[in-house]
C-alpha positions as CSV (number, residue, x, y, z in Angstrom):
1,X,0.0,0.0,0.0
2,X,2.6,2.4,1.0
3,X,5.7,1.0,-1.3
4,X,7.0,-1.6,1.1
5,X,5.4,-5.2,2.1
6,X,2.8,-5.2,5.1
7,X,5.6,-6.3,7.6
8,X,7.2,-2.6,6.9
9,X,3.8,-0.4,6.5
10,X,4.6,1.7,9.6
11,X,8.5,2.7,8.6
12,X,6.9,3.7,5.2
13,X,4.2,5.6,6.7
14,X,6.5,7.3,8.9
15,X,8.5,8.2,5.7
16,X,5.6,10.3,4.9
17,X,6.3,12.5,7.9
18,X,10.1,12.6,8.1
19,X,11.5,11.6,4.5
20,X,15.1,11.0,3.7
21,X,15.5,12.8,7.5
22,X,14.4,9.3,8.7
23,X,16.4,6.5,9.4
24,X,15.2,2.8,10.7
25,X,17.5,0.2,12.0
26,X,15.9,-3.1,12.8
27,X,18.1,-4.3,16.0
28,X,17.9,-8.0,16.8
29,X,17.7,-8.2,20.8
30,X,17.9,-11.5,21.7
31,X,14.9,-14.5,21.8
32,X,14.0,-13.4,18.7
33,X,12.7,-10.0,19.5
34,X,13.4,-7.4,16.6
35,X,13.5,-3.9,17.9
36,X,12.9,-1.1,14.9
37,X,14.7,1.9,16.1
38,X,13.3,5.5,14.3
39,X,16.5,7.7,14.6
40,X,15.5,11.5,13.6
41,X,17.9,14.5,14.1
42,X,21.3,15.3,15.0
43,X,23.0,12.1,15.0
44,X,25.8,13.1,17.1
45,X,23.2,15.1,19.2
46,X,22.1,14.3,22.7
47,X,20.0,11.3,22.6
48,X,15.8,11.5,23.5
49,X,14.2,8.0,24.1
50,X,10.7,8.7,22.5
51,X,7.8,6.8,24.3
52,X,4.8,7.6,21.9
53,X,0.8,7.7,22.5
54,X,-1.5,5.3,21.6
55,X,-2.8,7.4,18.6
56,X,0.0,7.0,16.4
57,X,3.9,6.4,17.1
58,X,4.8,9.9,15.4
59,X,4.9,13.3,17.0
60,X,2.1,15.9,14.6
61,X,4.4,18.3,13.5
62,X,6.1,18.3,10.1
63,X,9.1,20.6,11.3
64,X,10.4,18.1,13.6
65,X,13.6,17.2,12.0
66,X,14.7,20.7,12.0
67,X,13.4,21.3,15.0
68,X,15.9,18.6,16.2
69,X,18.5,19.7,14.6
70,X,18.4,23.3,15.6
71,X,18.6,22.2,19.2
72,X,21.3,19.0,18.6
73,X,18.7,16.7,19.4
74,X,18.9,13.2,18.3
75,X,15.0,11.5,18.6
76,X,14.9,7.3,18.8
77,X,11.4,6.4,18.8
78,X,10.5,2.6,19.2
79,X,6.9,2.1,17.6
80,X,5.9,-1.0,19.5
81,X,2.7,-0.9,18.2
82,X,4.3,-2.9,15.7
83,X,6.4,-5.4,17.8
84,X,5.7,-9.0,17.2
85,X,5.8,-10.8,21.4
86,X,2.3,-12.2,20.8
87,X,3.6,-15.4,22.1
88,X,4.1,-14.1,25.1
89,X,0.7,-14.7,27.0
90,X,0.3,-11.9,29.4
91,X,0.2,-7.9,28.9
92,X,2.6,-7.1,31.7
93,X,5.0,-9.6,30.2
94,X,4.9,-8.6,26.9
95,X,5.4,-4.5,27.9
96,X,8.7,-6.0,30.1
97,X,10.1,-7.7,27.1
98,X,9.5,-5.3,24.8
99,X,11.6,-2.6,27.3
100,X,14.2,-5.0,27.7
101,X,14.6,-5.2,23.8
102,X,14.6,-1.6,23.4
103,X,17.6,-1.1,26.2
104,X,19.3,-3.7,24.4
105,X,19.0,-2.1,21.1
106,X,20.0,1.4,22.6
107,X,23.5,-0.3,23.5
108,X,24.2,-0.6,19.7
109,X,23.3,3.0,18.6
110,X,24.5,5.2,21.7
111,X,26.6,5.2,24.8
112,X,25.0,8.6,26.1
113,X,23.0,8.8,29.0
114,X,19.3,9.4,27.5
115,X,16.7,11.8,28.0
116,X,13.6,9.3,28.4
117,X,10.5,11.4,27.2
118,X,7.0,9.5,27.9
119,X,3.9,11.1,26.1
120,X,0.4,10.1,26.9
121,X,-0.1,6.8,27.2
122,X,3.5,6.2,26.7
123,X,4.3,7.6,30.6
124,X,3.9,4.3,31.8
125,X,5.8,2.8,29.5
126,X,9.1,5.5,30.2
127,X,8.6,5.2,34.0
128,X,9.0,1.0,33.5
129,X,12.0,1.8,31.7
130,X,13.7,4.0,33.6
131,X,13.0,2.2,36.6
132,X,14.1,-1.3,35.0
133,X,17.5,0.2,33.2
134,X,18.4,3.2,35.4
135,X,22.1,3.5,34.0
136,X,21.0,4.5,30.5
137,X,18.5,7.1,32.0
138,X,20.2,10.8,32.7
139,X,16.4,12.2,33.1
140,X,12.7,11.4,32.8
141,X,10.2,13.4,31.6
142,X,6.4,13.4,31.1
143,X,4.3,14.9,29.0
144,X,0.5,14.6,29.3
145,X,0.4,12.3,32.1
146,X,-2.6,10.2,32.5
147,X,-4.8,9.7,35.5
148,X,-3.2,6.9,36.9
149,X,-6.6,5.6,39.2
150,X,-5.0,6.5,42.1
151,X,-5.8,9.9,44.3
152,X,-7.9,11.0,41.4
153,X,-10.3,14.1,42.8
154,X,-11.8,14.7,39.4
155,X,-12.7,11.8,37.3
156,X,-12.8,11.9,33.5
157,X,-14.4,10.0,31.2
158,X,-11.3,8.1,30.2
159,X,-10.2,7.5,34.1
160,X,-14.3,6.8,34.6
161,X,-13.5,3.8,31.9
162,X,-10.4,2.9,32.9
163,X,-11.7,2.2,36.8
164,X,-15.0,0.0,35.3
165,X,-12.7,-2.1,33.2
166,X,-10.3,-3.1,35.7
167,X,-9.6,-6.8,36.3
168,X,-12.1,-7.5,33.5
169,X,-10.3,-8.9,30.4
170,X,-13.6,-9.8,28.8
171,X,-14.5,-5.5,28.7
172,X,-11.0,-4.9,28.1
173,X,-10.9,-6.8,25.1
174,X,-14.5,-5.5,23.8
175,X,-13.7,-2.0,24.5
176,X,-10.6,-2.5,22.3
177,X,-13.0,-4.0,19.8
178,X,-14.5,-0.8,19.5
179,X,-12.0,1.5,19.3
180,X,-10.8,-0.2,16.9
181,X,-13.6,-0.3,14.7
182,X,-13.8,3.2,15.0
183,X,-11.0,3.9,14.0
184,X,-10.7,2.0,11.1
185,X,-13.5,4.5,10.0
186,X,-11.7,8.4,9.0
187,X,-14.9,10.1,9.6
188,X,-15.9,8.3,12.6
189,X,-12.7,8.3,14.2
190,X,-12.0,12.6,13.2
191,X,-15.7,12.9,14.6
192,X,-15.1,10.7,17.9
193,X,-11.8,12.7,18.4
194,X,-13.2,16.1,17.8
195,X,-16.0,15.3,20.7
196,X,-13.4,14.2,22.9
197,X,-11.4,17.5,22.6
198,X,-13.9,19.3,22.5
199,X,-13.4,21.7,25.0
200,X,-9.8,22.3,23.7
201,X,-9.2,24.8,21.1
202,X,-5.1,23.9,20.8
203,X,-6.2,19.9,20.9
204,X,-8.7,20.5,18.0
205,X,-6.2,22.5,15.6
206,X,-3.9,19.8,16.1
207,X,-6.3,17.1,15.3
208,X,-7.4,19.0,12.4
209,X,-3.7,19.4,10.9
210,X,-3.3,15.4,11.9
211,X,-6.5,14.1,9.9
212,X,-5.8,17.2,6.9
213,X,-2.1,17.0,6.6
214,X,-0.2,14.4,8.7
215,X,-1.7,11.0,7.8
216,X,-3.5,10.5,11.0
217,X,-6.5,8.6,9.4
218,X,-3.9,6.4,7.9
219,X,-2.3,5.5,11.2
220,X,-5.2,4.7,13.3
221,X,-6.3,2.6,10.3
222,X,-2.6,0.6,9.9
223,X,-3.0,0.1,13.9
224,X,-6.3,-1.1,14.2
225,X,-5.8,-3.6,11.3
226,X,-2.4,-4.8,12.2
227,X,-1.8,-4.2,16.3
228,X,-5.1,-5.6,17.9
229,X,-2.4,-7.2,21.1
230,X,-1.1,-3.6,20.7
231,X,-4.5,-2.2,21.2
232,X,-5.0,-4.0,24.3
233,X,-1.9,-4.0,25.6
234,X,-2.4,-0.2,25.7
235,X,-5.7,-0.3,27.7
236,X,-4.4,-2.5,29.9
237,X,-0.8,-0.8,30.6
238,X,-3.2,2.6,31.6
239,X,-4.9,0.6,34.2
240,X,-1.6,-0.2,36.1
241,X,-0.6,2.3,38.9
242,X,2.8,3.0,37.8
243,X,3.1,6.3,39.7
244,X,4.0,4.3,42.5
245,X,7.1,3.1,40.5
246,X,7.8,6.7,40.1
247,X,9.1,7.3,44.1
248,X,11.7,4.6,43.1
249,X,13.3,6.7,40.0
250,X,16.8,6.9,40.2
251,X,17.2,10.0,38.3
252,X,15.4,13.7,38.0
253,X,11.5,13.7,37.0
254,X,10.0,16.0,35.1
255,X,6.3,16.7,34.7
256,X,4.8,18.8,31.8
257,X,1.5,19.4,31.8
258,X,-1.0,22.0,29.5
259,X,-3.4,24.2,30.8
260,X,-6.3,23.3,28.3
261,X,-6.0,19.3,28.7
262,X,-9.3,17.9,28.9
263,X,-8.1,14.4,29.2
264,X,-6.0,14.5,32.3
265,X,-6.4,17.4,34.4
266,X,-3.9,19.6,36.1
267,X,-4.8,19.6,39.1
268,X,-4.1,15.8,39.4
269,X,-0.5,16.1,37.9
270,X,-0.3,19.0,40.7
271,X,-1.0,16.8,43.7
272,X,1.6,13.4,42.2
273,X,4.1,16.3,42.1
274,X,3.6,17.7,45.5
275,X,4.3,14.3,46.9
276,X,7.6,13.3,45.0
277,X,10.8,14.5,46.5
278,X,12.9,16.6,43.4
279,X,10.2,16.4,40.9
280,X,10.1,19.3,38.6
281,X,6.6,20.2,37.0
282,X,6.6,22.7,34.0
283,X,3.1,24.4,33.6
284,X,2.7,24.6,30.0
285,X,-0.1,27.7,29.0
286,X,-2.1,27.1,25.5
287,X,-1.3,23.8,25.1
288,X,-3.6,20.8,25.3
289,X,-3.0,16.6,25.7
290,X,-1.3,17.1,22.5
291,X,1.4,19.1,24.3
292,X,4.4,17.7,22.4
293,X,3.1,18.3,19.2
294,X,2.4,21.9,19.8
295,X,5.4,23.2,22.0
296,X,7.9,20.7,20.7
297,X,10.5,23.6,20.4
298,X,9.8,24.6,24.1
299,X,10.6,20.5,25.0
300,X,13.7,20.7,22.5
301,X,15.2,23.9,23.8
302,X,14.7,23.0,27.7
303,X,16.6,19.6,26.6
304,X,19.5,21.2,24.5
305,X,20.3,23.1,27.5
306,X,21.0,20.1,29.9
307,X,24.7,19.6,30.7
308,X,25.3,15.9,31.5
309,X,27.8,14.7,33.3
């Protein structure tokens, strides 16, 4: 469809985004895990660990390359919505094996201490690795953290879901069902999207550059088709309390939250920070979930100023 065989349909996709600025190395791991590493920017730049959504494995913006480069930035996303363990049984076993693959492939493409960035969904999936492989972690940082069920004051729909579908994999697995269905649908999935941000002006410009301009149709379609273990793994992964992990990080935590995010309110992010000894937590005014996206070169330019031991 997009100019390679099915097994490569997300690198050429993602080709779409980046071009020739994009480079993917397939990384063998060990027990026949294959790790596709996205290398974008700066290749002798200081290395960002990219732990995406569960929209899409791309960041919306079309400048991002540059934006990289400017700052001497060098972006290694993992999209492991695409990352064959469906052998392995369990969820939580699945997400471990796929970290441990991805610290193994990092040993082959850098020896600098990362900057592990989690967005969205992805959060739980940077904590888990920064709390599993500490020594390749110089920092962690979050962007759009979700409610993670605990201590939450003011539900949202998606935390209201998330506490109802607990220990149930029978609703887990129908829910995914749907999404996925809807997604597989352009106008039902830019119309289900556009409710849920709603009441976010910067959320619904970005979804409407996504669906217009940056193949968002065409990567909740590829996912739905080809990742349904993906799918669920994701639900599942945001019903897991992994805040608590976050008290046992090694290394400085940074929180960056928007002001109009109508999935995962501030005021939540407010109170895990107050808690946590040393945690930093940038207040980000304008933006929305899709925070990355739309203050990337905020993110870039607070990175390319750390000095690393």
């Amino acid at each position: 469809m997009w100019g390679l065989s099915r097994a490569y349909a997300e690198a050429a996709l993602a080709r779409k985004h980046y071009g020739q600025s994009l480079i993917v190395t397939r990384i063998s791991a060990g027990q026949g895990l294959e790790v596709p590493v996205w290398d974008i920017g700066d290749r002798n730049g200081t290395p960002v660990l990219y732990f995406h959504s569960m929209l899409t494995p791309v960041i919306f913006s079309d400048c991002l390359p540059t934006i990289l480069r400017q700052h001497k930035l060098r972006m290694l996303m993992v999209p492991r919505h695409f990352i064959d363990v469906n052998e392995i049984p369990a969820s939580d076993a699945r997400q471990r094996h796929i970290i441990d693959g991805i610290a193994a492939a990092l040993s082959y493409l850098t020896s600098t201490p990362l900057i592990c960035l989690g967005d969205s969904a992805g959060c739980s999936w940077a904590v888990r690795f920064a709390l599993s492989h500490p020594e390749l972690v110089a920092e962690l940082h979050l962007a759009a953290t979700p409610q993670s069920g605990a201590n939450i004051q003011s539900p949202t729909l998606l935390s209201d879901v998330s506490s109802r579908i607990k220990g149930s994999e029978q609703v887990v697995y129908g829910l995914t069902r749907i999404y996925n269905t809807i997604a597989r649908s352009p106008v039902f999935s830019r119309r289900a999207l556009s409710y849920m941000y709603r009441s976010s002006p910067a959320d619904l410009a970005t979804l409407e550059q996504a669906f217009s301009d940056l193949h968002l149709s065409d990567w909740l379609t590829l996912i739905a088709n080809r990742a349904l273990h993906s799918s669920l793994d994701e639900v599942v992964s945001l019903q897991r309390d992994w805040t608590k992990d976050i008290s046992d990080i090694e290394v400085p935590v940074t929180f960056w939250h928007g002001t109009e995010d109508p999935i995962c309110p501030i005021e939540e992010i407010e109170t895990l920070v107050t808690d946590l000894e040393d945690a930093n937590f940038k207040i980000v005014k304008g933006a929305g979930h899709f925070l990355i996206s739309q203050k990337l070169d905020d993110l870039a330019a607070a990175f390319s100023t750390r000095k690393w031991a």
